[in-house]
Every structure is written in C-alpha cells, then in structure tokens.
C-alpha positions as CSV (number, residue, x, y, z in Angstrom):
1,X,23.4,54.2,60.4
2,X,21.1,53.0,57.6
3,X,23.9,53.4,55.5
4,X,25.9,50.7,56.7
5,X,27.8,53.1,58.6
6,X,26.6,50.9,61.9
7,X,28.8,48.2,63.5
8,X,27.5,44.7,63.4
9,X,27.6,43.2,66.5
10,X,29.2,39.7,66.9
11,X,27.9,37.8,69.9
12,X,29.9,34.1,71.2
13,X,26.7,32.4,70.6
14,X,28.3,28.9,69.2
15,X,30.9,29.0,72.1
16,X,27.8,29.2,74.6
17,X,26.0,26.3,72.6
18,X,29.3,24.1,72.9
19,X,29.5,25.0,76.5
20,X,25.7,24.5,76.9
21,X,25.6,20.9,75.6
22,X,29.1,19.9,77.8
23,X,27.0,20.7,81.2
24,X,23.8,19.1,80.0
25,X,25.4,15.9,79.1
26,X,27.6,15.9,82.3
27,X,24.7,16.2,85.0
28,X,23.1,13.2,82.7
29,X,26.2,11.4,83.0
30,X,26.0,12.2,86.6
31,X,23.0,10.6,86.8
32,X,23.6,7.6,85.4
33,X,26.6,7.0,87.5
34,X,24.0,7.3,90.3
35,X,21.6,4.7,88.8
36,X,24.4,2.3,88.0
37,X,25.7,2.3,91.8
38,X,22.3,2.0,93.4
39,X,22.3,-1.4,91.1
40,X,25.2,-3.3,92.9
41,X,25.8,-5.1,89.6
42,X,29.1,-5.7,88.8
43,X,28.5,-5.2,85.2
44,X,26.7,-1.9,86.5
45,X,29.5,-1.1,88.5
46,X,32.3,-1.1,85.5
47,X,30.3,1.1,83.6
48,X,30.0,3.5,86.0
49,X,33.8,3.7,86.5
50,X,34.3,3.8,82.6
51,X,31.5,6.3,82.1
52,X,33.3,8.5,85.3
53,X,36.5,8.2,83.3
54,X,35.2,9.2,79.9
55,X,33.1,12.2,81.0
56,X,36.0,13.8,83.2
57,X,38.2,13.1,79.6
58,X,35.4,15.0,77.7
59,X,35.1,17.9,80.2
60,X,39.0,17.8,79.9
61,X,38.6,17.8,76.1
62,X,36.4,20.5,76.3
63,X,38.6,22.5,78.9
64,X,40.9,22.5,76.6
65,X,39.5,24.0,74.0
66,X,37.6,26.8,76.3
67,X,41.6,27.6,77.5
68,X,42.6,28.3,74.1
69,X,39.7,30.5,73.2
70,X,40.9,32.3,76.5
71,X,44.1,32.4,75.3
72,X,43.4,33.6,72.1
73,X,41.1,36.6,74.1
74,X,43.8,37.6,75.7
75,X,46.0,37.7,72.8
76,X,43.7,39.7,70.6
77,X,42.6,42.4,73.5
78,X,47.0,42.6,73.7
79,X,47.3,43.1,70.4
80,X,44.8,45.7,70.1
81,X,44.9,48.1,73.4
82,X,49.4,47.1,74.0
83,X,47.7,46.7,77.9
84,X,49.2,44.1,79.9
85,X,45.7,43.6,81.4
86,X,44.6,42.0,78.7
87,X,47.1,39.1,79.0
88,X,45.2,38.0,82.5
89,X,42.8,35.6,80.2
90,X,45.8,34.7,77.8
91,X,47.7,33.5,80.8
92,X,45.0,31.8,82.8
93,X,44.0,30.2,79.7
94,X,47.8,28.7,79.3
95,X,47.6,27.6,82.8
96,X,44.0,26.1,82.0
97,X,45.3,24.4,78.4
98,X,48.7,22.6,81.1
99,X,46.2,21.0,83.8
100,X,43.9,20.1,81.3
101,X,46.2,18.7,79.1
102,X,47.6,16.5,81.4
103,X,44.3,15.2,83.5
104,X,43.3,14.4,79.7
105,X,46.6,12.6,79.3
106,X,46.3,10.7,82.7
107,X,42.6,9.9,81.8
108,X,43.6,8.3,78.1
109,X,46.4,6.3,79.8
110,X,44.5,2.6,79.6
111,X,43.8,4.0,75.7
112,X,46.9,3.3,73.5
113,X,45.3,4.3,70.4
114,X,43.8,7.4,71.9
115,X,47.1,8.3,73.4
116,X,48.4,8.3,70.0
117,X,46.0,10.6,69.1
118,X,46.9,13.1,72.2
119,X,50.8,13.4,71.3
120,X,49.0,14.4,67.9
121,X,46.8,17.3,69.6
122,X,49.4,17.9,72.1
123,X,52.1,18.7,69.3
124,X,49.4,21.1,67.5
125,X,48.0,22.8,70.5
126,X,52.2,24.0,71.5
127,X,52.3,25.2,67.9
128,X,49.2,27.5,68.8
129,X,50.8,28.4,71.5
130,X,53.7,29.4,70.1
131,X,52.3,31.3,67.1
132,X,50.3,33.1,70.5
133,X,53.2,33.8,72.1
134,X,55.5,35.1,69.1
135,X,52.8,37.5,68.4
136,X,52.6,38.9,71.7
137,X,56.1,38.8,72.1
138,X,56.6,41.3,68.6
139,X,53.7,43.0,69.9
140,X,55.6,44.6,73.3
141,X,59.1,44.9,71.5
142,X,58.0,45.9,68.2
143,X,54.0,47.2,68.4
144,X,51.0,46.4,66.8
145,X,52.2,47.1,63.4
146,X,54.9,44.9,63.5
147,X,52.6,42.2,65.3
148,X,50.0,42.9,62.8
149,X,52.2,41.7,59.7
150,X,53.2,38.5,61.6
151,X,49.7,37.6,61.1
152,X,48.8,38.5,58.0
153,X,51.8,36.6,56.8
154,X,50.4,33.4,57.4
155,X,53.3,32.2,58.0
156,X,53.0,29.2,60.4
157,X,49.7,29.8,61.5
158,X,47.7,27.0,62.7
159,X,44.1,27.3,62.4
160,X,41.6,26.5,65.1
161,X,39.4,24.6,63.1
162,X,42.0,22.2,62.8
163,X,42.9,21.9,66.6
164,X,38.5,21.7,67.1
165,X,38.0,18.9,64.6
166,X,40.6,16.8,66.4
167,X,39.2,17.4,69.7
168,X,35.8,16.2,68.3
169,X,37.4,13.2,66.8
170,X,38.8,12.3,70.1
171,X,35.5,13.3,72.0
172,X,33.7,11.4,69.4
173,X,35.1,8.2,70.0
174,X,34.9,8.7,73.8
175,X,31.0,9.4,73.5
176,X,30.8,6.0,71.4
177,X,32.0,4.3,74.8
178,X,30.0,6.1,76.8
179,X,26.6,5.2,74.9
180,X,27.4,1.7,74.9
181,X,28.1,1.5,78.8
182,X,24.7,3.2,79.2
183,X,23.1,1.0,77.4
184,X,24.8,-2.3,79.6
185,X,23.5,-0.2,82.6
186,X,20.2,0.4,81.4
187,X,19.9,-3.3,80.6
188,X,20.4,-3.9,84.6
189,X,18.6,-1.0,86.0
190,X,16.3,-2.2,88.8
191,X,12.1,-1.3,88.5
192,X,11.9,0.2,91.5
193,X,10.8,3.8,91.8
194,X,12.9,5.4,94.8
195,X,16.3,5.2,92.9
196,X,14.8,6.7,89.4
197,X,13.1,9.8,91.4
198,X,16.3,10.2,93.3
199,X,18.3,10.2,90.1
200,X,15.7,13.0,88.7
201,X,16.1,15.0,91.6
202,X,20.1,14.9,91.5
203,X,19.7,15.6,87.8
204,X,17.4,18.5,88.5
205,X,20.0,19.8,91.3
206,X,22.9,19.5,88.7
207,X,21.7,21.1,85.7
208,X,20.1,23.9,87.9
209,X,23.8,24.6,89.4
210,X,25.3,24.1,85.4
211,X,22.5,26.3,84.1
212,X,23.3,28.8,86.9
213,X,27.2,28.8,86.5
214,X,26.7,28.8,82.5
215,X,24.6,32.1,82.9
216,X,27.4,33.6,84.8
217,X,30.6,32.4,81.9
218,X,28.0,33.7,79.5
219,X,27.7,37.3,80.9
220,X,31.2,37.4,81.9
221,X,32.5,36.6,77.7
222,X,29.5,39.1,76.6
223,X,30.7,41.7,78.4
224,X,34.8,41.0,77.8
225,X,33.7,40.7,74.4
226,X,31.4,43.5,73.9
227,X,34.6,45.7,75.8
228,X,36.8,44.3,73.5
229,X,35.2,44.8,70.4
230,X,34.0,48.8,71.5
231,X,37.6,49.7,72.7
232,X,38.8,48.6,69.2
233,X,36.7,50.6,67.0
234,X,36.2,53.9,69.8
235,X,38.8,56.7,70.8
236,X,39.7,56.3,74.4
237,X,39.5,60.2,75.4
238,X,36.3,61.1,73.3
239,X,34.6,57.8,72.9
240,X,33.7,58.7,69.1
241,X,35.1,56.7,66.7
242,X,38.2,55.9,65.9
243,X,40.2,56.7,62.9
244,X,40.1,52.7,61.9
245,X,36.7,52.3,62.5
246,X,35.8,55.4,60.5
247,X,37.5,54.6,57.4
248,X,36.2,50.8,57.6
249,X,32.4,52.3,57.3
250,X,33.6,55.3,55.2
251,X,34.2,52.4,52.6
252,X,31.1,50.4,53.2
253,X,28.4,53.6,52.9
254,X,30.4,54.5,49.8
255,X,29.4,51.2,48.8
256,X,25.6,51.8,50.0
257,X,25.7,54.8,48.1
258,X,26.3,53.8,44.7
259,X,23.9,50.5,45.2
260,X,21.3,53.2,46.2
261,X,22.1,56.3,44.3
262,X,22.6,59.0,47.0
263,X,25.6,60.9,48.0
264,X,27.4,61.4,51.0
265,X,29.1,64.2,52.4
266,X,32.4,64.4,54.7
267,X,33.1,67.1,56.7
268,X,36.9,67.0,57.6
269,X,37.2,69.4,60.9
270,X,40.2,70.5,62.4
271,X,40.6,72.8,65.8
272,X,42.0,76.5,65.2
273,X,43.9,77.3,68.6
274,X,44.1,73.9,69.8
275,X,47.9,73.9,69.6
276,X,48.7,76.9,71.8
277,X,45.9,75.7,74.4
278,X,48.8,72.7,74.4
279,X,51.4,74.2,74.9
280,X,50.2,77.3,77.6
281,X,47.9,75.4,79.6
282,X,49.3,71.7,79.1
283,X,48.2,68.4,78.0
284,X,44.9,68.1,80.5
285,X,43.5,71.6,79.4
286,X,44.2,70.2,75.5
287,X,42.3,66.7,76.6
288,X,39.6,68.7,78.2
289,X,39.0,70.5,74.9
290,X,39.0,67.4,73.1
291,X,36.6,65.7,75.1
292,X,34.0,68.8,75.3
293,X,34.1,69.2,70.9
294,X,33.7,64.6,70.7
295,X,30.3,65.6,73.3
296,X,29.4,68.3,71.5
297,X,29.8,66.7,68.1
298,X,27.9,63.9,69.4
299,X,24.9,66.5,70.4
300,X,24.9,67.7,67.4
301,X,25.2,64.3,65.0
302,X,21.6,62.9,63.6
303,X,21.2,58.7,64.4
304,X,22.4,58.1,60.6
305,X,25.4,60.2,60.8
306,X,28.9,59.2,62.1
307,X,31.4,60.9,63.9
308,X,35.0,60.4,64.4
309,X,38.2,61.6,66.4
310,X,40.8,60.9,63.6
311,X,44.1,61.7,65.7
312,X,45.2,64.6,67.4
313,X,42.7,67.6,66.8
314,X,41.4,66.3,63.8
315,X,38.0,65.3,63.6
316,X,35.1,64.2,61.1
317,X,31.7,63.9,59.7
318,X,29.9,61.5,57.7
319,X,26.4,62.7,56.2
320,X,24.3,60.6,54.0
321,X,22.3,62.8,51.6
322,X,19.4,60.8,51.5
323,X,16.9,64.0,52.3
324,X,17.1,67.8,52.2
325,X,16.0,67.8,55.9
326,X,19.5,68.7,56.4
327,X,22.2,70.4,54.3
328,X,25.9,69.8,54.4
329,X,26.2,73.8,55.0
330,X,24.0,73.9,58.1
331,X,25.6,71.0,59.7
332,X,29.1,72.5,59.1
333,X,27.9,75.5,61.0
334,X,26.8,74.2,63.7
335,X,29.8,72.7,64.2
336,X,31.4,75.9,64.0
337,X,28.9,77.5,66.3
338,X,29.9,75.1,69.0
339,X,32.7,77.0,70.0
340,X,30.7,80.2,70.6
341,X,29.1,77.9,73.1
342,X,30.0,79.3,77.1
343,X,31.5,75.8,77.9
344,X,33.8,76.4,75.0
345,X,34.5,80.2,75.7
346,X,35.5,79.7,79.6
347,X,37.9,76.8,78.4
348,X,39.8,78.9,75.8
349,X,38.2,81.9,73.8
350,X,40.4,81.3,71.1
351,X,39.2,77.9,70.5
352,X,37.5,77.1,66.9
353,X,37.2,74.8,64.2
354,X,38.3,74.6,60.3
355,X,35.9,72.5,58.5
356,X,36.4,70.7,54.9
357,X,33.7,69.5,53.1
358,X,33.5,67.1,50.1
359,X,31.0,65.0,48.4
360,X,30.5,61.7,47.0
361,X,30.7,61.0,44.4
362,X,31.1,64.9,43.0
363,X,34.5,65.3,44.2
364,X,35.8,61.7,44.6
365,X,35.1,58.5,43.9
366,X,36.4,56.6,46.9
367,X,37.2,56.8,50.7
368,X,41.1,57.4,49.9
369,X,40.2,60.0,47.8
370,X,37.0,61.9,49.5
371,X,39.2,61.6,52.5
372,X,41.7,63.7,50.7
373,X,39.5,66.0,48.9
374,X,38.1,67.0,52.9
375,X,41.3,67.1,54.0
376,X,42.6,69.6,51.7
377,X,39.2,71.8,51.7
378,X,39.8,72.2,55.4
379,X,43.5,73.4,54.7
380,X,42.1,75.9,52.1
381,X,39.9,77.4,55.5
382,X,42.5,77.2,58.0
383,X,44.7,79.2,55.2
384,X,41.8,81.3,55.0
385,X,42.0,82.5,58.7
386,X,40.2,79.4,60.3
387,X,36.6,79.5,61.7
388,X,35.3,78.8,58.0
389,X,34.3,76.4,56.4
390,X,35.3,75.5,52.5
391,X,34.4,73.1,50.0
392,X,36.6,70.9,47.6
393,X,37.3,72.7,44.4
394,X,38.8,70.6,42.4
395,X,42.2,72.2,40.8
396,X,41.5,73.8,37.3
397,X,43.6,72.0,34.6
C-alpha cells in the first residue's frame, strides 16, 4: 500500500551478474584455447594448458561460492518453514562446496603461495559451515526461537563478505596469469582467416549454451526465492498475512503517518463461534472457516489496505485514513456482514465476528500499543454478546 504497508521485493540480481560474467569469460577462454592449439606453437601450446588450468580453478572458485549461497538458501528456508525440504539446496550445496573445494585444491597444486592461501579459505569456509550447521541443528531440537537467538548473538559468525573477498583475491591473481598467457598467444596467433571464424563460431555456440543455461539458474533462484520470501511473510491456510509480517508494516505506516499527517485505523477481528465449530465438527470444518473469512476479507480489503491472520481465529485490518471515501465504521460492517453471507451460513449459522477498532494516533501512539488498544475494544464486543463492533475508550482516570 502507499503507506508503506507493501513489501519490497528483493531480487538476486548481483548473484546473476557474478554468474553472468563467470560464463562470458569462460566461452572466451574457450576460445582462446582453440586459437592457441590451431597455432602448433609451443609457446602457444603452454598457454593454452595454463590458461585450461586457471579457468577450471576460477569456475571452481566461483563454484564455491555459488554452493555456499545454496547452502545458506537452504538454511534460511529451514529456519523459517522447520521443513526438511528446505535442506535439499543446503545439502547439495555442501556436496557442491566438497568437490569444488578439492578440484580447486588439485588445480593450485603447482601454486605454493596460492595453496597457502586455500588452507586459509578452506579453514574459513568449515567455520561457515559449522555456524550453518549449529543453527540448523538448534533449529530441529530446539525451534526457530531458539535458532533465532543463536544468530542474533553474533557469536561466532563469520560473514560472507569476508569468505567473497578472499575468493576474489585468489581469482584475482589467477586472472593476472591468465591475461598475460593471452597476450603470449596473441603474440603467435597466425593471419589466417579459417581458424579466427572458427574460433567465433565456437564462441558463438558457447555463450548461446551459457546464456541458455544462465536463463534457466536465473528462473529457478527467482522462483525459490520469490517462494521463500512469500512463505515467510503469508499464513499458510489463508494466504493473508502473517502475524510477523503484519506488525513489521504496522510499524513502518505508523511511521508514514506521522511524516504525512494522516491516521490510520486497526480493526482487531476475532470469530464468535469459531471454537465450538472446532470442537463439534473438527479441525477441517474449523480450517474451512478460516480460509472462507481470509477470502472474504480479501474481497472486501481496498489495494491500500492490509489484511492479516494473526493466529488462531484472530484476524486484522489496517486502514489508512487518507480520504473519507471510506469510514472505519462501514468497513467494520462489512466485515460483520460477511457472515450473513450463504457460504458462511451453510458452514456454520453461528459463525460471526467481534471487531475492535482503534486509531492512530487518537488512541495510541505506536504499534505495541494500537495493537493493544484493538485488541481490548474487540474484548469489550465479544463481552458485549459478539457480532459488534466497539471502539477503544480509553479508561477514565
């Protein structure tokens, strides 16, 4: 909403860069190890064998670094949802991180001062993936809470810039080699035309197949990571809100609203009957319930307004005042009037709503509070009978 009730969107646009440049400059190193055959120089022919050897160790580097931002996927879908099927990518990526690390070690083997430099990365990569690990771990035996505070601690944990700079470092130095055996083989190339054109059709051939196969990684993170990201902020059963998300924007249009001088209203709505629905027709006829109030709250919602399922049967509304198109009142009854609706009736006649209303910044002066303020105004209608709705009065001194 206009608010700043939306979500911002965060799209893995510098991943798809990195990844981008890695294929590029592989089909041109593919190239040049064409050109530097064709040549039958022996000069030609070491470079191509070093320039062979330093591209696979910068697709290795690389590897490695895509494996950890699996593994770190995997581990942050865990963490969130508790499903083990989001520890698929955390556990290819570990396998990925082992072959690569060790085709990278194989490859630096004629390097001693870059070898020194692996045992370096090696030794900060298994500390990642032990602060990985030891989060999952708390997060099955403990929960998400208990994972949570392990990191927000900070205790031990090892920041991913630091493993990316030394990757570059090490990448670096290999791309220096590389550019100076290119340049020994461009020194030798021939001037004939038939092993140039065949160079730019193989080049053409590989980056059409990269180009191809990065379209496909692309779409595949988008859509893990657009999954990800709408699973964490939406209820499961009623695909509103969820109660996290909710109070997250709750706090940033109370911020809106003070910069821009309008109020906002919350309507804190909680089901009349819903419990006995529970318990004489069973969990699936109390889901069922659930689900038909999050669609018909979502009918009924304008584009600037949010809707939430905070837990249980508890639901609520957030209304930006910024026009009298619509009052607080008539969006509170229609909420009400939605279980005079025949969907609603054939399900369970008994079924209503208690709603709560409070206003910002007339009744509170934060989300803690304007939460509460709802919260208790809905109490006062379900005392009431239910299938009211009540505004915050604030307690007389």
């Amino acid at each position: 909403m206009a608010s700043g009730v939306s979500s911002r969107g965060r799209g893995p646009a510098s991943v798809e860069r990195r990844v981008l440049r890695l294929l590029v400059f592989v089909a041109a190193a593919l190239v040049l190890t064409v050109v530097m055959i064709v040549s039958r120089s022996v000069a030609v022919s070491q470079a191509q064998n070093s320039v062979s050897n330093d591209t696979r160790i910068i697709v290795d580097d690389d590897n490695v670094l895509i494996a950890l931002l699996n593994m770190e996927t995997g581990q942050r879908g865990y963490l969130l949802t508790g499903r083990a099927a989001y520890l698929q990518p955390y556990d290819l990526g570990r396998e990925q991180a082992v072959r690569a690390l060790a085709d990278l070690s194989r490859r630096l083997g004629p390097y001693v001062s870059r070898q020194v430099q692996l045992h370096a990365l090696s030794a900060l990569i298994a500390a990642k993936e032990s602060e990985l690990a030891a989060t999952i771990g708390l997060r099955r035996s403990q929960g998400y809470r208990a994972a949570l505070t392990l990191v927000d601690t900070n205790a031990g944990q090892l920041d991913m810039d630091t493993i990316r700079q030394r990757l570059a470092s090490l990448k670096q130095m290999v791309l220096q080699r590389v550019e100076r055996e290119r340049l020994l083989a461009s020194s030798a190339q021939t001037q004939s035309t038939i092993w140039p054109a065949l160079g730019a059709v193989l080049f053409l051939a590989l980056l059409t197949l990269s180009y191809t196969q990065l379209r496909r990684d692309i779409r595949d993170k988008q859509e893990l990571t657009t999954r990800l990201e709408y699973e964490s902020s939406h209820d499961a059963l009623t695909k509103l809100s969820n109660r996290r998300y909710f109070i997250q924007q709750l706090g940033k249009a109370i911020t809106e609203a003070e910069r821009s001088g309008y109020k906002l209203a919350l309507l804190f709505i909680d089901l009349d009957g819903f419990k006995p629905l529970n318990d004489s027709l069973g969990h699936e006829a109390g889901d069922r319930a659930l689900r038909l109030t999050g669609e018909l709250f979502g009918q009924i919602k304008r584009e600037q307004d949010l809707v939430a399922r905070l837990g249980g049967d508890e639901f609520a509304m957030l209304i930006p005042l910024q026009d009298e198109a619509v009052t607080t009142e008539d969006m509170a009854m229609r909420l009400l009037a939605c279980y005079a609706l025949d969907d609603v009736r054939r399900l369970c006649p008994r079924l209503g709503a208690s709603v709560g209303v409070a206003v910002f910044p007339d009744d509170a002066q934060t989300s803690g509070e304007l939460l509460k303020a709802a919260d208790q105004a809905m109490y006062r209608a379900k005392a009431a009978g239910g299938g009211r709705v009540e505004r915050f009065h604030a307690p007389s001194l």
